[in-house]
C-alpha positions as CSV (number, residue, x, y, z in Angstrom):
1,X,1.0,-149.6,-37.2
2,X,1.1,-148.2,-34.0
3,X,2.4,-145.1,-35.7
4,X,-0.4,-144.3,-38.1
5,X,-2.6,-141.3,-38.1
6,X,-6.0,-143.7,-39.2
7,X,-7.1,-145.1,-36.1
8,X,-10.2,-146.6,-36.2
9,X,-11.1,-148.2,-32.4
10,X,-11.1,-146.0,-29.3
11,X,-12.6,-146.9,-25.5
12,X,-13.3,-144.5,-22.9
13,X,-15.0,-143.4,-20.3
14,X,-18.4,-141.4,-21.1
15,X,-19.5,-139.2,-18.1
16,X,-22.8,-137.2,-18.7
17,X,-23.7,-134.4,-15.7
18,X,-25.8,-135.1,-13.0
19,X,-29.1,-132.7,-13.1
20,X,-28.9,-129.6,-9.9
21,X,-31.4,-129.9,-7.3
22,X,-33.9,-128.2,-6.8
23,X,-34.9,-124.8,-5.1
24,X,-36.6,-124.9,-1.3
25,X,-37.3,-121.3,-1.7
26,X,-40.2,-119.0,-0.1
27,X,-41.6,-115.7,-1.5
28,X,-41.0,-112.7,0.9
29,X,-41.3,-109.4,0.0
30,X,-42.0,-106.2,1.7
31,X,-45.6,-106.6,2.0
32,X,-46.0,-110.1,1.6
33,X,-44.2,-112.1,4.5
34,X,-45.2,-115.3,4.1
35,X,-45.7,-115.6,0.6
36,X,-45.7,-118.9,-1.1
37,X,-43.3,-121.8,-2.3
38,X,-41.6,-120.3,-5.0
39,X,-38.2,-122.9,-5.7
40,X,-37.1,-123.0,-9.1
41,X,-36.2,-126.3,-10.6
42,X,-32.8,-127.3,-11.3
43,X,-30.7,-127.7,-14.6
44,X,-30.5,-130.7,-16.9
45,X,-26.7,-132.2,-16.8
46,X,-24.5,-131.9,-19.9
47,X,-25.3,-134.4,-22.3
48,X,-22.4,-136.5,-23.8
49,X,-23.3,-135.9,-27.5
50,X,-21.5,-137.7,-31.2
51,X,-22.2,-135.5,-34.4
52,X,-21.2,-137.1,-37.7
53,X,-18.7,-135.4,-39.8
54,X,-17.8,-135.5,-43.6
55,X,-14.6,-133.9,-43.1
56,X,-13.2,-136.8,-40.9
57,X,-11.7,-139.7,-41.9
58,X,-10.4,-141.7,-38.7
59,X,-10.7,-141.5,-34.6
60,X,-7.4,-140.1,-34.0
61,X,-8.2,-136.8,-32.4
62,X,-10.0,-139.0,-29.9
63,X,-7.0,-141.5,-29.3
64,X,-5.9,-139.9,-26.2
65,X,-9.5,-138.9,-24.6
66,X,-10.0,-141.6,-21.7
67,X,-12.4,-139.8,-19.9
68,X,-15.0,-137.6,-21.4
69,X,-17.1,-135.4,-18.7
70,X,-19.9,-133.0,-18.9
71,X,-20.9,-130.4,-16.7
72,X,-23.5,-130.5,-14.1
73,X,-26.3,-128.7,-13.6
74,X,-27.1,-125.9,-11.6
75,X,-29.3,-125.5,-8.7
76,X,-33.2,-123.9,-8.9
77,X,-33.6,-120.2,-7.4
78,X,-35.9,-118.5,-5.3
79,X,-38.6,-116.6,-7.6
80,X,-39.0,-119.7,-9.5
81,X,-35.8,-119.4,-11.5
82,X,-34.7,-122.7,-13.1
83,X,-30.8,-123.4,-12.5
84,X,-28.7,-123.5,-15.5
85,X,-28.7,-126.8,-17.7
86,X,-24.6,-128.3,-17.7
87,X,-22.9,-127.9,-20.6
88,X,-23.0,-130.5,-23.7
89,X,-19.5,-132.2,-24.6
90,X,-20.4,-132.5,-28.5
91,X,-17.7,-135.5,-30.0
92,X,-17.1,-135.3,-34.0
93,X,-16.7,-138.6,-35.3
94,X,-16.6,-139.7,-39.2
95,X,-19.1,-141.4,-40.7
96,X,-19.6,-145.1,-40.4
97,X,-18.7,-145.0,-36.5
98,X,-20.7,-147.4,-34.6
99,X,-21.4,-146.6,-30.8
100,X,-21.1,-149.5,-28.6
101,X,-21.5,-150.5,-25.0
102,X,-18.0,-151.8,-23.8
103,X,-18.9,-154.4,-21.3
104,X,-21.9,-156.1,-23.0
105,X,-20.7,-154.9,-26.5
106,X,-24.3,-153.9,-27.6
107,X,-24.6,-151.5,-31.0
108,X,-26.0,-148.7,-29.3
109,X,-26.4,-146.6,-32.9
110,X,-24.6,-145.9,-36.2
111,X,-23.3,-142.2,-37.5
112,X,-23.7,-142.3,-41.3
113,X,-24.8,-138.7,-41.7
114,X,-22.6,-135.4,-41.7
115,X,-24.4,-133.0,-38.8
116,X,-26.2,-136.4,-37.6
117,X,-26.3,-135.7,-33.6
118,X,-27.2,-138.7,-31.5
119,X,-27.1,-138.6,-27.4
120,X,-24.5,-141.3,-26.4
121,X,-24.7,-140.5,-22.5
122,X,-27.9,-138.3,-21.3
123,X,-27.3,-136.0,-18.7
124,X,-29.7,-136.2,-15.4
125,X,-32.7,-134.5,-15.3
126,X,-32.7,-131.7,-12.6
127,X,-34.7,-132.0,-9.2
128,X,-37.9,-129.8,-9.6
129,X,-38.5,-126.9,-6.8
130,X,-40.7,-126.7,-3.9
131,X,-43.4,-124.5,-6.1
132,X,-44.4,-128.0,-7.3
133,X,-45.1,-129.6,-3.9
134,X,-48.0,-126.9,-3.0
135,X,-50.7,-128.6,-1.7
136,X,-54.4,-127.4,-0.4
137,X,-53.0,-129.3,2.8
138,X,-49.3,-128.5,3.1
139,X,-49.2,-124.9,1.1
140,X,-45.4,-124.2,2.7
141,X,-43.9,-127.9,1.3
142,X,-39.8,-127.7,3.0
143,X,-38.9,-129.9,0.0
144,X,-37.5,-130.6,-3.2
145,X,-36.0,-132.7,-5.5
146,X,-32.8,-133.4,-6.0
147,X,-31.5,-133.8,-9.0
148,X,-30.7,-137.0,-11.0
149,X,-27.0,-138.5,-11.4
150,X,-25.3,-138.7,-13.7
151,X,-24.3,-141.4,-15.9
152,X,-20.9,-143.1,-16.3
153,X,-20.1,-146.0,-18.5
154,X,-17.5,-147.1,-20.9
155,X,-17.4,-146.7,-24.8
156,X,-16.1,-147.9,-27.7
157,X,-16.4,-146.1,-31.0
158,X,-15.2,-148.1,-34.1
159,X,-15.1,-147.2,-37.4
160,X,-16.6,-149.1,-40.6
161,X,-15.5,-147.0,-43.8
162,X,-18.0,-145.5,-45.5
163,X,-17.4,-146.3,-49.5
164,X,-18.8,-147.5,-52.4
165,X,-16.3,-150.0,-53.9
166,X,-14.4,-152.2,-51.7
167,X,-10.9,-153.5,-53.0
168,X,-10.8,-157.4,-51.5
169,X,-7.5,-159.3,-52.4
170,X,-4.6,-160.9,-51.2
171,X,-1.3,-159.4,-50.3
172,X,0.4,-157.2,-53.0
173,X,-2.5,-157.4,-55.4
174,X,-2.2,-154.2,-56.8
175,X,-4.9,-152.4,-55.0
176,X,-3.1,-149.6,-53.8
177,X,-1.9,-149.3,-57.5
178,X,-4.9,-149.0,-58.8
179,X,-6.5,-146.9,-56.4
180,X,-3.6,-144.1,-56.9
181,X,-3.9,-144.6,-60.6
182,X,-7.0,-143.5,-60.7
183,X,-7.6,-141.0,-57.6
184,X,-5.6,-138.4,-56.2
185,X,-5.0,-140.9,-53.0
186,X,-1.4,-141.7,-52.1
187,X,-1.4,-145.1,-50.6
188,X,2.0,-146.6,-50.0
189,X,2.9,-149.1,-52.5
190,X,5.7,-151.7,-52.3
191,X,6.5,-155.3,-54.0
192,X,5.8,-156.8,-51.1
193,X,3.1,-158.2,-48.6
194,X,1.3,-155.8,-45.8
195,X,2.4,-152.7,-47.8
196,X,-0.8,-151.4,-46.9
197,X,-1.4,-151.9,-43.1
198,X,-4.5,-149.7,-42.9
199,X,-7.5,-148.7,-45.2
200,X,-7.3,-145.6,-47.8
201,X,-9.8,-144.1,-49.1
202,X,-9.8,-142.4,-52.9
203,X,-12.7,-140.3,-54.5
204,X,-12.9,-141.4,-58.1
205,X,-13.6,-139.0,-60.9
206,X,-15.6,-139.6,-63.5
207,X,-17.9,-138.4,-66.5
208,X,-20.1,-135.1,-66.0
209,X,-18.4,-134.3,-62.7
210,X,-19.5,-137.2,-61.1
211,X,-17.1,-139.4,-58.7
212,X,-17.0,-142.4,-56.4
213,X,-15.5,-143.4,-53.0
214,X,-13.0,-146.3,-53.9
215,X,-11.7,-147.9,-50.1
216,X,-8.2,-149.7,-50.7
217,X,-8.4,-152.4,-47.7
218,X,-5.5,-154.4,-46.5
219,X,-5.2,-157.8,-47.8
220,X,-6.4,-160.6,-47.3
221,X,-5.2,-164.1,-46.3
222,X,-6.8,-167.3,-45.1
223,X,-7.9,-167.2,-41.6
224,X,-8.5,-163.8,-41.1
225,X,-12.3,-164.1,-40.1
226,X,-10.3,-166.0,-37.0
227,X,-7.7,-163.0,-36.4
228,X,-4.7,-164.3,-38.7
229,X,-2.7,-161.4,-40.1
230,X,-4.4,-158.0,-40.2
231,X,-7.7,-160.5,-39.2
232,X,-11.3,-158.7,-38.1
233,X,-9.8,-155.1,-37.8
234,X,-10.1,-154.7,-41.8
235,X,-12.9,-156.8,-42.3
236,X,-15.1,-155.0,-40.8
237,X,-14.7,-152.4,-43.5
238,X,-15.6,-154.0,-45.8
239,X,-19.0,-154.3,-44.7
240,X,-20.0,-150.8,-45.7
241,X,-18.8,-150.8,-49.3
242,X,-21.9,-151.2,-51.5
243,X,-19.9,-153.2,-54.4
244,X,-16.8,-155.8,-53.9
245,X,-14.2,-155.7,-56.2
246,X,-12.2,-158.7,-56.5
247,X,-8.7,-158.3,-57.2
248,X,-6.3,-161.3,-58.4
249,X,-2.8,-160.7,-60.0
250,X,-2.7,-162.6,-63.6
251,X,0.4,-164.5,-62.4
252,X,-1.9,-166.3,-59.6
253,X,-1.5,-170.2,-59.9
254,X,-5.3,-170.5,-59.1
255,X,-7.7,-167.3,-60.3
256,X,-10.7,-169.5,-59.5
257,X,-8.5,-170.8,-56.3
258,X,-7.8,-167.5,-54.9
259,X,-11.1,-166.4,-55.2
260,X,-12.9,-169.0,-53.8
261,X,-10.3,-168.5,-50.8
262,X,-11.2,-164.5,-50.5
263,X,-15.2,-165.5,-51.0
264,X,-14.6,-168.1,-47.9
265,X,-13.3,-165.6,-45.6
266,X,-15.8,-162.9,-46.3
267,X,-18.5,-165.8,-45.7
268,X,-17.3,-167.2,-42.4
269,X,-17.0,-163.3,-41.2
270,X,-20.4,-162.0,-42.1
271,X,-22.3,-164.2,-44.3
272,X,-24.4,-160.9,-45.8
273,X,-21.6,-160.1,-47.4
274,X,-21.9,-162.4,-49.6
275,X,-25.3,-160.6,-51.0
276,X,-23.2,-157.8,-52.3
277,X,-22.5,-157.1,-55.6
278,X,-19.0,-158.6,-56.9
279,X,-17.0,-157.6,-59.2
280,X,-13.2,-159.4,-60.6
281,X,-10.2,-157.5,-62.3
282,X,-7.4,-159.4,-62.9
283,X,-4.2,-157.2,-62.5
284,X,-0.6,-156.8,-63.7
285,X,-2.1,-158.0,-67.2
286,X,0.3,-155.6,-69.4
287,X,2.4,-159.1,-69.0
288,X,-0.3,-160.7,-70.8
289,X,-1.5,-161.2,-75.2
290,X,-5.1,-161.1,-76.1
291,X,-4.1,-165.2,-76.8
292,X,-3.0,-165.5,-73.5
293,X,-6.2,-163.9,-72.1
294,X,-8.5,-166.1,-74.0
295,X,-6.6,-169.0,-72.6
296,X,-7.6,-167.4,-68.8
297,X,-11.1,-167.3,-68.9
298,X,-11.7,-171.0,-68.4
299,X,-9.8,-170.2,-64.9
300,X,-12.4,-167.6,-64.3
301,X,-15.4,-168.4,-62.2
302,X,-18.1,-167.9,-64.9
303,X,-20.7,-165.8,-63.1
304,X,-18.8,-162.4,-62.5
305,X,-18.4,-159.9,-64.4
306,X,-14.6,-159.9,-64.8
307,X,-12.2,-157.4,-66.8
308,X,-8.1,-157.3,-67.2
309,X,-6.2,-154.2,-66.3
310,X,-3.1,-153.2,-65.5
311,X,-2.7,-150.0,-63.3
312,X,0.7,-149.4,-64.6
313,X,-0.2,-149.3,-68.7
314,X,-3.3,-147.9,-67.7
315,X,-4.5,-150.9,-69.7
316,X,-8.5,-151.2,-69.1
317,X,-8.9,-148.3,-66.5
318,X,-11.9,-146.4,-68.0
319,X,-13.4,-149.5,-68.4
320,X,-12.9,-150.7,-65.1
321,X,-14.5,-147.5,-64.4
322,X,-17.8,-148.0,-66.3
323,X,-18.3,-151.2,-65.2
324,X,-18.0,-150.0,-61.3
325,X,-20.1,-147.1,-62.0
326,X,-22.7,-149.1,-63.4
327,X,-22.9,-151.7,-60.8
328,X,-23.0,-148.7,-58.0
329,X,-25.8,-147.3,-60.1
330,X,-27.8,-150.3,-61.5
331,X,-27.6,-148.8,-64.8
């Protein structure tokens, strides 16, 4: 895992620019020697800035950034110039990444739009000059502001997939199969546990043109809402996909078992979860008859809509397909 390109956690620090002073400045010209306060103000400080992008898929680029700093402001001019405002550091980020505060761990905002730009740190404002001090009583004021500091804290960005199915099973379930049976994704697949160690993401097509995000998520086992296994870092996925769809193998002692296991860790994670639409195929059924099937469905729990497939046959895809694109639709 420490090898992969998805990376979806990063801390660092977030240093915005502190705002220039401002301008103690006097007009003199040829024929005016004592002209008036005339001290520009100074320049905002660089902003620390996140824009959302469609065309990213994970923090990576931002694994190695532990300190991001924005310029300062400059300082006000004579002839009431204004200094120049620091330059903006502007941070791409996918969508879904939440922006949080990394001592008191508060949501500070959420990135679900490409081009979305939200300030994380704001730069200081600059000091205004000593035009702005003039009074009927002190018309030659020897001051002005400085300008504000700037701010430094530390971040953390984490990323919650943006999709609208969510694939939620246990270990070697088929959900990598199915996802690169149906999409042009290339998730690793194996006959064994933890073959997929981090989420994948496959746009499905469909009829007329139309398609649908499909998120493969690693599996589940029991205890992961307290950190077993692959634990909270997938779960939190799962949180953004509009429709959950259950995946057991056919050769499962328990279908109803399993499920009510995967239904249990969802709840004790996020309880809202549970107000999402859900969804069961039961996979690696090209082993099974239509007898055999029949026989199955009392081991089903009764209210979900429920379909066989098998990725492999490409038994039941299209359906599996309709039914999805229904539920994502409310048709």
């Amino acid at each position: 895992m420490a090898d992969s390109n998805f990376i979806d956690y990063v801390k660092f620090c977030s240093r915005s620019g502190a705002g220039g002073s401002g301008s103690v400045h006097f007009r003199r010209e040829k024929h005016v020697p004592k002209g008036g306060p005339d001290g520009g103000d100074g320049g905002r400080g660089g902003h620390i800035i996140l824009r959302g992008s469609s065309q990213l898929w994970t923090l990576l680029h931002l694994k190695y950034k532990k300190h991001v700093i924005a310029e300062d402001g400059k300082g006000g001019e004579g002839g009431r110039r204004k200094g120049r405002d620091g330059e903006d550091v502007i941070l791409e980020v996918p969508l879904g990444t939440v922006a949080k505060d990394a001592e008191t761990q508060e949501i500070r905002f959420e990135i679900t739009e490409d081009g979305q730009e939200v300030i994380l740190t704001s730069g200081g404002r600059g000091g205004l000059g000593n035009d702005h001090f003039k009074t009927a009583t002190n018309q030659a004021p020897h001051y002005a502001q400085p300008g504000e500091p700037g701010i430094e804290e530390w971040i953390i960005l984490e990323l919650k997939l943006l999709a609208d199915v969510g694939l939620v099973g246990f270990p070697n379930a088929g959900k990598s199969t199915l996802l690169s049976s149906i999409s042009a994704a290339k998730p690793e697949i194996g006959d064994y546990p933890f073959t997929t160690l981090v989420p994948n993401l496959g746009v499905i097509p469909y009829r007329d043109g139309k398609s649908f995000v499909m998120a493969d998520i690693p599996g589940i086992i029991e205890g992961a809402a307290e950190g077993r296994g692959l634990g909270l870092r997938f779960l939190r996925h799962i949180e953004r996909n509009s429709i959950l769809l259950f995946m057991i193998p056919a050769d499962a002692e328990s279908i109803k078992e399993q499920y009510k296991i995967l239904l249990g860790e969802l709840q004790k994670y996020n309880p809202e979860l549970l107000d999402k639409k859900r969804l069961l195929a039961i996979t690696k059924s090209d082993m099974l008859d239509e007898e055999l099937m029949e026989q199955m469905k009392a081991d089903i729990p009764q209210e979900l809509p429920t379909i066989f497939i098998s990725s492999v046959s490409q038994y039941n895809l299209e359906k599996l397909k309709d039914l999805l694109w229904h539920a994502i639709t409310n048709d």
